[in-house]
C-alpha positions as CSV (number, residue, x, y, z in Angstrom):
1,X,94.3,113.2,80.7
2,X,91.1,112.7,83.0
3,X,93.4,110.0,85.1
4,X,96.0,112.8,86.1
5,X,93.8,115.5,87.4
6,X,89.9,115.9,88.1
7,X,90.6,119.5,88.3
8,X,91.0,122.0,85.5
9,X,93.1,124.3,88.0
10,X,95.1,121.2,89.2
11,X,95.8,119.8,85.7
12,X,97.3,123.3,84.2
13,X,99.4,123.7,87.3
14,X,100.8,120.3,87.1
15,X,101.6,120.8,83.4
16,X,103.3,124.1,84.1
17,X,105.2,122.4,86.9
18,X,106.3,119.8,85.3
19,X,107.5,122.1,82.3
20,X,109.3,124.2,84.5
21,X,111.4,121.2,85.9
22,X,111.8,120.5,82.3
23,X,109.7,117.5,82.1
24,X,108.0,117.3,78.4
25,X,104.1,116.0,78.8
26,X,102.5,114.1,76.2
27,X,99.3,112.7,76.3
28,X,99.1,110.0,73.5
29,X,95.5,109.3,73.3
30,X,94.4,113.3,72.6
31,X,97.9,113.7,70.5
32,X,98.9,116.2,72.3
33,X,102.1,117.4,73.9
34,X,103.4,120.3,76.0
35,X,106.8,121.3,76.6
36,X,106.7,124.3,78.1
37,X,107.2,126.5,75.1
38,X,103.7,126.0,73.8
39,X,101.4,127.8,71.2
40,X,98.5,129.8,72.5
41,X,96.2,127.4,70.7
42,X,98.5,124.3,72.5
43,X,97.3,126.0,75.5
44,X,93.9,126.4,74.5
45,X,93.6,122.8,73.8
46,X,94.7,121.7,77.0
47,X,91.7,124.0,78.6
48,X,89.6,122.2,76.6
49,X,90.7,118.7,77.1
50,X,91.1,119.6,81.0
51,X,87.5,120.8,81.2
52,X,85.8,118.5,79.9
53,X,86.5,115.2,83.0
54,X,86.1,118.3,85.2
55,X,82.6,118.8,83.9
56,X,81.6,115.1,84.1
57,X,82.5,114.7,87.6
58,X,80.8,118.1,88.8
59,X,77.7,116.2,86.9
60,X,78.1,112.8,88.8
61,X,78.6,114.7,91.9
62,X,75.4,117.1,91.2
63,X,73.3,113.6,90.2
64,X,74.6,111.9,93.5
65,X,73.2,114.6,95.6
66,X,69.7,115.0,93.9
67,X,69.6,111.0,94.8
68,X,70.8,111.4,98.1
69,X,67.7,114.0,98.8
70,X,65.2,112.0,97.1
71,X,65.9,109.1,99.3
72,X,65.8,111.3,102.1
73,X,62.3,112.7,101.1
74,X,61.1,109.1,100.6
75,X,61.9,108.6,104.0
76,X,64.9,106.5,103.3
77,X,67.9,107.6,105.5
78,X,71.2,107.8,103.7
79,X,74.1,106.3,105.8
80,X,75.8,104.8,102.9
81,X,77.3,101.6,102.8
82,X,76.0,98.9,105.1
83,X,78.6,97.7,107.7
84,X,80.1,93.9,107.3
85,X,80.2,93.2,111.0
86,X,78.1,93.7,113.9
87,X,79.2,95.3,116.6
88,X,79.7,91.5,118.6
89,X,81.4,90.3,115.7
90,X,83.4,93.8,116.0
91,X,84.6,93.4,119.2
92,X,85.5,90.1,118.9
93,X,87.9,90.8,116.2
94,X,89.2,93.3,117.9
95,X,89.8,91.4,121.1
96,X,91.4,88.5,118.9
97,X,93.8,91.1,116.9
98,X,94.7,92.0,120.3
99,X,95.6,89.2,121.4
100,X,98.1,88.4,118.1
101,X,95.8,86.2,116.3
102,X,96.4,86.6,112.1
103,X,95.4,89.0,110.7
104,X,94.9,87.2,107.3
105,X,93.1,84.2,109.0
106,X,90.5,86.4,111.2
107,X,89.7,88.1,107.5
108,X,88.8,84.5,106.5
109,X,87.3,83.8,109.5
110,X,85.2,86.8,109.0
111,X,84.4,86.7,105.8
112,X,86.6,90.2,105.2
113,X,89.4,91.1,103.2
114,X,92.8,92.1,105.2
115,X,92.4,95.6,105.0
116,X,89.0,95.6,105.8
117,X,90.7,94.4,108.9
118,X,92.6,96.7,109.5
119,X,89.9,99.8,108.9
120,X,87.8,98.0,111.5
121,X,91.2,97.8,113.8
122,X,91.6,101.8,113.5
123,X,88.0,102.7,114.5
């Protein structure tokens, strides 16, 4: 239930939508399943269940931003992840993309996976 929707809001309207078009959901692990006919305590459940992964990922998102600011205050600046290439090493795989050198043998070259290639290509 927590893989198809983060969202309370989201999960209830995908359920109803999916009822509507006459789709039955079932979600095997919680034993539960709605076919658009369902019980008021059918419905209850389903706030219930839908809550909860809602909840956790409020929490992770609340825990991520007190860490965030505590790094901050320590003086460490957050910029998240640290980039793979320099900018040389940037412009060099541009310039040798550009020219129709493979894609799959610069990521090798480089150390990168293809579509780590291809994000530094869009920039």
């Amino acid at each position: 239930m927590d893989r198809l929707s983060r969202s309370l809001r989201d999960l209830l309207k995908l359920v109803e939508d999916l009822n509507g078009r006459g789709i039955a959901v079932e979600f095997v692990k919680q034993n539960l399943a709605f076919t658009g006919d369902d019980s008021a305590s059918s419905k209850l459940m389903l706030s219930i269940m839908g809550a909860a992964p809602e909840f956790e990922r409020s929490m992770i998102l609340e825990r991520q931003r007190e860490g965030i600011a505590i790094a901050k205050a320590k003086g460490n600046v957050f910029k998240g992840r640290v980039r793979a290439l320099t900018q040389e090493q940037e412009q060099e795989l541009r310039k040798r993309a550009s020219a129709g050198e493979n894609k799959s043998a610069l990521a090798r070259e480089f150390g990168l996976t293809r579509a780590s290639v291809y994000n530094y290509l869009s920039y």
